[in-house]
N, C-alpha and C positions, 0 to 999 in steps of 0.2 A: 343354320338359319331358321330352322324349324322350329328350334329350342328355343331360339330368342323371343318368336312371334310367341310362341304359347307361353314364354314365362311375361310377355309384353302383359297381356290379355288375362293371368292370373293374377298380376299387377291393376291389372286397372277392375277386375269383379273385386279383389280385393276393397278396395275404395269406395265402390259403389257400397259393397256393405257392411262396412265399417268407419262412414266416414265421420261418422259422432262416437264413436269411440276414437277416431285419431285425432279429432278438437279434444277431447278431454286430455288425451297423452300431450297434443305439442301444448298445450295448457300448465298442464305436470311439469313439464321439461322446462319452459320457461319461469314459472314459479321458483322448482327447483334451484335451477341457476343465479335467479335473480336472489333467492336468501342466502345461497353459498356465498357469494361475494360479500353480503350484508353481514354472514356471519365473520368470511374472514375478516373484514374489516375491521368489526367489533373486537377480534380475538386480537388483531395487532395492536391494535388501540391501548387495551388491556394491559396485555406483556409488555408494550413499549413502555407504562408507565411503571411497570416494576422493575423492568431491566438496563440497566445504563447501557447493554447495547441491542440496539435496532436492529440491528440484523439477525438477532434471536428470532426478535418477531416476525421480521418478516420472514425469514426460513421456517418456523410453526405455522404461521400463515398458511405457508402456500401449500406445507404437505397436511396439513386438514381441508384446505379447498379442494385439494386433489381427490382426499380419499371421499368426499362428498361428491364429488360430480363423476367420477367411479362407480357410485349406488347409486345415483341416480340414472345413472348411463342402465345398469341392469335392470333395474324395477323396472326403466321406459321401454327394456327387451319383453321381457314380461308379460306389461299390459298390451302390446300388440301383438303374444300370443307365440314370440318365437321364441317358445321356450328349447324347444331340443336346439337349438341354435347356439340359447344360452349353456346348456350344460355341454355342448358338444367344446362351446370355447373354453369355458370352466378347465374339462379335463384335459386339454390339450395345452392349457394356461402354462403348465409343468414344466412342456418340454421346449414349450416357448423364449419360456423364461428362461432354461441352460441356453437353446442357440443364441438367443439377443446376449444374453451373460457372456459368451465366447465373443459374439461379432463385436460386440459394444465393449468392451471390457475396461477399456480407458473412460468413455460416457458416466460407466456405472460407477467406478473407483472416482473419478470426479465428485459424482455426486454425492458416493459417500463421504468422499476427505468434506464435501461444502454443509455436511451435518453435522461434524464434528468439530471442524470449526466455529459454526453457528452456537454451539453449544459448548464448547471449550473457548470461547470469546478472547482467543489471546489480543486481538485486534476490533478498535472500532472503528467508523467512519469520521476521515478527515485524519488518521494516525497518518504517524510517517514512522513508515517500514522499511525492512532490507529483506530480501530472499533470494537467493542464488544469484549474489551480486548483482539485484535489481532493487533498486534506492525509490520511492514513490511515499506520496499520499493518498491512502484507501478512499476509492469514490464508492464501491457498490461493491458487494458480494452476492451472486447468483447461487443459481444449482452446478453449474458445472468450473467458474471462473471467477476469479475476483479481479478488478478493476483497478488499477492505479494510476495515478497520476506524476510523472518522473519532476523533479526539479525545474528542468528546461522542457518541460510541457510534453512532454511526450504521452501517449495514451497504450497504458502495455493490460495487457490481458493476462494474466496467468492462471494454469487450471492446478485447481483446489488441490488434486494430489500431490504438486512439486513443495506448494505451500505446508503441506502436511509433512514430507518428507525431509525437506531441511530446514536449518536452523531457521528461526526466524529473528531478527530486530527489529521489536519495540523501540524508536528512539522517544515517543513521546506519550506512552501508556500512564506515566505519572504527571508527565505537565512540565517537567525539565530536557532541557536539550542544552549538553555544551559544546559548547567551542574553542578551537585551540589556535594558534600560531608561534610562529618561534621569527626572534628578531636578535642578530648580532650586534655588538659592539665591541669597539678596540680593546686591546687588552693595558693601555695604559689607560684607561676607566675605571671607578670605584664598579664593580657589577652590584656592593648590598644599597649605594644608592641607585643605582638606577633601580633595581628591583623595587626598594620604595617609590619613586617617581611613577614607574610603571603603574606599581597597585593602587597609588591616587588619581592617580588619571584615569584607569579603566573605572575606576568606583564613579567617577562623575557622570557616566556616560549612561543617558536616560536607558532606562531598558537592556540593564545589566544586574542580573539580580545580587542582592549583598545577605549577611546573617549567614544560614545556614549554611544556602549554596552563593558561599562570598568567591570572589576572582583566587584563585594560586599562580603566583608567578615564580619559577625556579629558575637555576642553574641548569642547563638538557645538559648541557658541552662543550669543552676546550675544544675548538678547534683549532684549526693550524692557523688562520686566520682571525678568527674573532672568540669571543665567549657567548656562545649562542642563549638565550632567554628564553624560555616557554612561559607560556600566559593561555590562559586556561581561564575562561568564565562562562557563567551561564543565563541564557534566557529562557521566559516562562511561555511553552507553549496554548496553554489555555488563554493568555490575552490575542494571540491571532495565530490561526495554522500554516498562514503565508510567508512562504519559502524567503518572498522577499523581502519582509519586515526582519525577518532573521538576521540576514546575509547585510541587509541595510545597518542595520546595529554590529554585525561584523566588522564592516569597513568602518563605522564610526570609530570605531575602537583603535583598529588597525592607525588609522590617519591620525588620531592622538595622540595614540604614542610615540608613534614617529616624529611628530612638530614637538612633541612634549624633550624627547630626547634629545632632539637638533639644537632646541633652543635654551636647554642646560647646557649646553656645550658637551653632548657626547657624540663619537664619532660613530659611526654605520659603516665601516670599511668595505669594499665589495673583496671576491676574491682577488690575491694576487699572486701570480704567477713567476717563478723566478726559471729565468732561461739562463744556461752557461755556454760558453763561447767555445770550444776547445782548438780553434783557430789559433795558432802564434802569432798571426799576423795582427789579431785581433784581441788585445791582452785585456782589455774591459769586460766583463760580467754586464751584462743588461736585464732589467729589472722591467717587468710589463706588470701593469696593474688592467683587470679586467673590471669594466661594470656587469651593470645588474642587464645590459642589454646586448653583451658579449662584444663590446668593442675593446679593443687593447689600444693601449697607449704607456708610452715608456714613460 
């Protein structure tokens, strides 16, 4: 109790005679601060207009605002004189740095993977990514976590080291993204018309890119029931990053070719199931045809 009142009291003579030297310090200190922000801002500014991705910038950003208001933190030690203070933390700075390195040790590896990314730029904002079977559109990358956006709106968080550690997919780093589906038909059908029929119909379908990245429509497989069709085409991610204008141009596709083929006169067979009887009493064979929404009927 004694210790508090006397360091109360060496607190407040302090003040009394140094209280224009501590206007000049909080003067410094706000000065300080106030151009460290001016400058990072200027420096984002900068980089953003050289670098196609922003998150460069802002990860230079923040660790030059850091190391600034760091020197500034010391120099304000300083001018109010506590200097053994400052060199007492200097040297202790060391061993500091191993225990927080042990206790933090995920914190630290975070921050490291979110500089290397930052600077290894596999991913910008608005991509749509894959990472340890986690599917999204990049909202933000921090210091310790990058931010995604899942299809069905989900908001997932992952830290920079998992990122770093496995694969990553790029689905839209160049501005393409395809799509596939598979569609059967009977096998008393021509499959190379239909396969033509296919590839004119998906060509009409606004927002379906043609030339380079044109539609392929193949043979996948004989099945035991139909000749299954793969159809493969692509949209251009740089006209919208939205999941649903995608999946909208999907189903367009989807829905033509299916009225496309109904109304050529090709059949869409669902599976069908063949049951045997081995009943004597019951010398018939019965034949169940399944649809597409698991009902049977003979």
């Amino acid at each position: 109790m004694e210790k508090t009142v006397e360091f109360y009291y060496d607190v407040i003579q302090y003040l009394q005679l140094n209280y224009i030297n501590l206007g000049f310090v909080l003067l410094f200190v706000v000065a300080g601060f106030l151009t460290t922000g001016f400058i990072k801002r200027r420096i984002k500014s900068r980089i953003s207009r050289r670098s196609p991705n922003p998150i460069t910038a802002t990860f230079i950003s923040q660790i030059i605002s850091f190391a600034l208001k760091t020197i500034i933190v010391f120099i304000t030690l300083y001018l109010l004189g506590l200097n053994s203070f400052t060199n007492k933390f200097l040297a202790g700075a060391g061993l500091l740095a191993i225990v927080i390195g042990f206790a933090l040790k995920d914190i630290g590896e975070n921050f490291l993977a979110g500089i290397i990314l930052a600077f290894k730029s596999p991913f910008r904002v608005d991509d749509l990514i894959e990472v340890n079977n986690i599917e999204g559109f990049v909202k933000d990358i921090n210091i310790s976590e990058t931010h995604i956006k899942t299809p069905d709106g989900k908001d997932v968080f992952i830290p920079n080291s998992i990122i770093l550690k496995n694969p990553l997919f790029n689905y839209t780093i160049d501005g393409f993204l395809r799509y596939e589906f598979m569609i059967g038909i009977a096998y008393e059908n021509n499959p190379t018309e239909a396969i033509k029929l296919i590839l004119e119909t998906v060509n009409k379908v606004d927002g379906v890119l043609v030339g380079d990245k044109k539609p392929a429509i193949m043979i996948n497989e004989l099945a035991t029931n139909t000749i299954n069709i793969r159809v493969l085409f692509w949209v251009d991610t740089f006209k919208t990053t939205k999941r649903s204008v995608h999946h909208g141009i999907r189903s367009k596709v989807m829905n033509d070719v299916v009225v496309a083929l109904i109304g050529n006169g090709f059949s869409l067979p669902a599976s069908v199931i063949e049951l045997k009887n081995y009943d004597p009493s019951i010398p018939l064979s019965l034949k169940v045809e399944t649809n597409e929404d698991g009902i049977t009927k003979p």
